[in-house]
N, C-alpha and C positions, 0 to 999 in steps of 0.2 A: 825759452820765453813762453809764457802762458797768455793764451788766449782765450778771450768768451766764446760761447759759441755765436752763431748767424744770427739764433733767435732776440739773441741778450742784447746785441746791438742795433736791433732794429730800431729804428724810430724817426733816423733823420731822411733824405730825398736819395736820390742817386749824384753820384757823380761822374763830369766830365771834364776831358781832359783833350785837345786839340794840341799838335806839336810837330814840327818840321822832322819828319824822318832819322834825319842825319843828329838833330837832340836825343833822342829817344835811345839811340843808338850808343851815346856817348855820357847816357844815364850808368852812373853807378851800379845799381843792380841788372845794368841793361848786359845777360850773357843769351846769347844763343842755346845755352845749355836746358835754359828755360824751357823750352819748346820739345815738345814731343817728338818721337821718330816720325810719327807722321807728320807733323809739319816741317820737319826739317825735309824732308824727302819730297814734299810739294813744295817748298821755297827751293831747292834744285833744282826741280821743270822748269822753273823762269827761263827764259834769254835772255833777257837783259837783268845785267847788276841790279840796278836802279827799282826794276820793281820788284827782285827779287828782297832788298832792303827794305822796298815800303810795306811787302807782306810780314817780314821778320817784325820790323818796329811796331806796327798795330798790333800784332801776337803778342807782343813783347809789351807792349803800353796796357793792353787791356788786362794784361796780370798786375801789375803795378796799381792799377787805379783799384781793381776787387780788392788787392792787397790792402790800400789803404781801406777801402771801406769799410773791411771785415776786422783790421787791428791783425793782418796775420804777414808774412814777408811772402815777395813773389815767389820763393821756390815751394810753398806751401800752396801755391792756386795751379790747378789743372786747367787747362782750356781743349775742350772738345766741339765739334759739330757733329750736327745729326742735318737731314734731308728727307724732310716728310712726304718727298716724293717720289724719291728713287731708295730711300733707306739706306744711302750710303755715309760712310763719316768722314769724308776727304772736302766736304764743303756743307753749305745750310747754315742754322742758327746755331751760333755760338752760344754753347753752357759750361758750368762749373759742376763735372762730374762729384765732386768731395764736396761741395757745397753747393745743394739744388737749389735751399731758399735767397742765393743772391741768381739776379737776372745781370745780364751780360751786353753789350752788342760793340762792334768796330766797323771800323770804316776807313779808305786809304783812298788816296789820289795820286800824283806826282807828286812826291815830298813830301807830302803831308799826309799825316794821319791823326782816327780820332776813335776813342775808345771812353765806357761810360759803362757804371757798375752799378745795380740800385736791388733793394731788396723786395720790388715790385717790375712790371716791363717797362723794357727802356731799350729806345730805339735811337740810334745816331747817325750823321751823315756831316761828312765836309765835301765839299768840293771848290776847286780853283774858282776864281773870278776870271774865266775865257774875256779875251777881249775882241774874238770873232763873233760873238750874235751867235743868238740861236734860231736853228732852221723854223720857219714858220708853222712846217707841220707836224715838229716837234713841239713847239707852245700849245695849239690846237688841240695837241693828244693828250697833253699833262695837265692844262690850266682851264677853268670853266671861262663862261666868256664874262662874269663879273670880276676875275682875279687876268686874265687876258687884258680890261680895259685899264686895270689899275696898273699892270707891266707896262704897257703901252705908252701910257702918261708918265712913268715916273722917270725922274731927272737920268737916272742909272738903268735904262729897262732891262738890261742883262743880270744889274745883279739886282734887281727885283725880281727877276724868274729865278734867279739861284735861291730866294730866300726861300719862295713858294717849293720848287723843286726840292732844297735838302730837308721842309719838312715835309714833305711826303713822302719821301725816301724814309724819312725815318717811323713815318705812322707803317709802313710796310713790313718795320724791324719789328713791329709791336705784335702785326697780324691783321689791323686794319684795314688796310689797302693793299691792292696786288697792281703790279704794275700796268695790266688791264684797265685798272679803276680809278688810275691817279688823276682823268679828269670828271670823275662823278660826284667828288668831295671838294666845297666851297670854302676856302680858307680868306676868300676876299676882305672880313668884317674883320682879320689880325692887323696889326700896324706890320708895316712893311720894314722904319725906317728904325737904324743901329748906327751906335756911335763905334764906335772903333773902340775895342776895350771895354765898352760899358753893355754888358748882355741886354738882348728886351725879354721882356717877359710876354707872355699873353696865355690865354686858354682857348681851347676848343672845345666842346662837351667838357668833360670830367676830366679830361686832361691837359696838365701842363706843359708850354713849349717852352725853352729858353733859346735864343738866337742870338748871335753875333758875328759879326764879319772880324777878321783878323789881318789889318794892314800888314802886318810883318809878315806873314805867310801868304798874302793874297788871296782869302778862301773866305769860303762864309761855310756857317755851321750850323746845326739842327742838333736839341735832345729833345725827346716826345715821354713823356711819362705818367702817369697817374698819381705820382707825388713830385712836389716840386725839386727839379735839379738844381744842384752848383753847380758850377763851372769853375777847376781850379785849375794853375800852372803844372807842369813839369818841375818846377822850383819845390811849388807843396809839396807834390808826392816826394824828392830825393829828399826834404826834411821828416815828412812824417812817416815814413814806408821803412820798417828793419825790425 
């Protein structure tokens, strides 16, 4: 199969892609083979099955989603990390050594995972909807006190703080924030509220958020980008990816 190259397909946003582990897994092009010696070799330190699988599947999802981006099949996307702090490659920002012009990031929880490919930065985050509350001086450290009063008040305040939390988790993937600084950045003037299935949109500066909560998986989600994201199924990629 012939493919253009990175440059030739630029033009549209990034994409993202949110998906219960155990789907990902039981994806079509979903082999283990995929994965590098080195990731296969840190997906063996796990103890437990379970998160040993949720690292496999987001390795595994975020070749799939380049894949479609780029018009090329997952065994043609490498997945590396670097660590700009210690210079080691067993963890840090995830990139596409064979293709430097697309940007990368993933992200995993208990069962879920979530991976997102664009040809500009792009940062992503899921995490569960906890039905324990979050500790107070954990809200204190993340949220300023105008995005504090709006948690506070809203009908859901846990997953009001999720929404705030996964994007800043994900401005972090970008380079924007360090987890030091996640409460010096006001995200108060976004709308909070997402229908189930139907993503929000909104901006911050120059850049585009897409957000959505996911009833079936129990998670809310974050993509941060500088050009506007999709959001597609596991369905899309196994029709459009080969």
């Amino acid at each position: 199969m012939q493919h253009g190259t990175d440059t030739d397909r630029r033009g549209g946003g990034p994409l993202a892609v949110v998906a219960a582990s155990v789907e990902v897994l039981g994806h079509p092009r979903a082999d283990e083979r995929l994965l590098t010696d080195g990731e296969r070799e840190r997906a063996a330190r796990f103890r437990q099955e379970a998160t040993r699988r949720d690292f496999v599947a987001a390795h595994i999802l975020v070749r799939l989603c380049a894949a479609r981006l780029i018009g090329a099949t997952a065994t043609e996307v490498t997945l590396a990390q670097s660590c700009p702090g210690c210079g080691k490659a067993d963890h840090g920002k995830p990139y596409l050594p064979d293709h430097p012009g697309v940007h990368v990031s993933i992200s995993h929880t208990k069962g879920v995972v979530a991976a997102a490919a664009g040809y500009r930065e792009v940062g992503v985050d899921v995490e569960l909807a906890e039905r324990t509350g979050t500790h107070p001086d954990v809200l204190e450290r993340v949220l300023t006190e105008g995005e504090l009063r709006l948690v506070e008040k809203h009908t859901d305040p846990q997953r009001a703080f999720l929404r705030q939390w996964v994007r800043k988790e994900a401005l972090i993937k970008i380079g924007r924030l360090t987890l030091d600084t996640m409460g010096a950045v006001d995200l108060s003037a976004l709308p909070l509220a997402a229908v189930d299935g139907v993503p929000l949109r909104s901006r911050f500066e120059e850049l585009h958020l897409l957000d959505w909560d996911d009833e079936k998986y129990q998670a809310t989600a974050a993509v941060v980008s500088p050009d506007e994201p999709r959001a597609v199924d596991l369905a899309e990629l196994a029709d459009l990816v080969g």
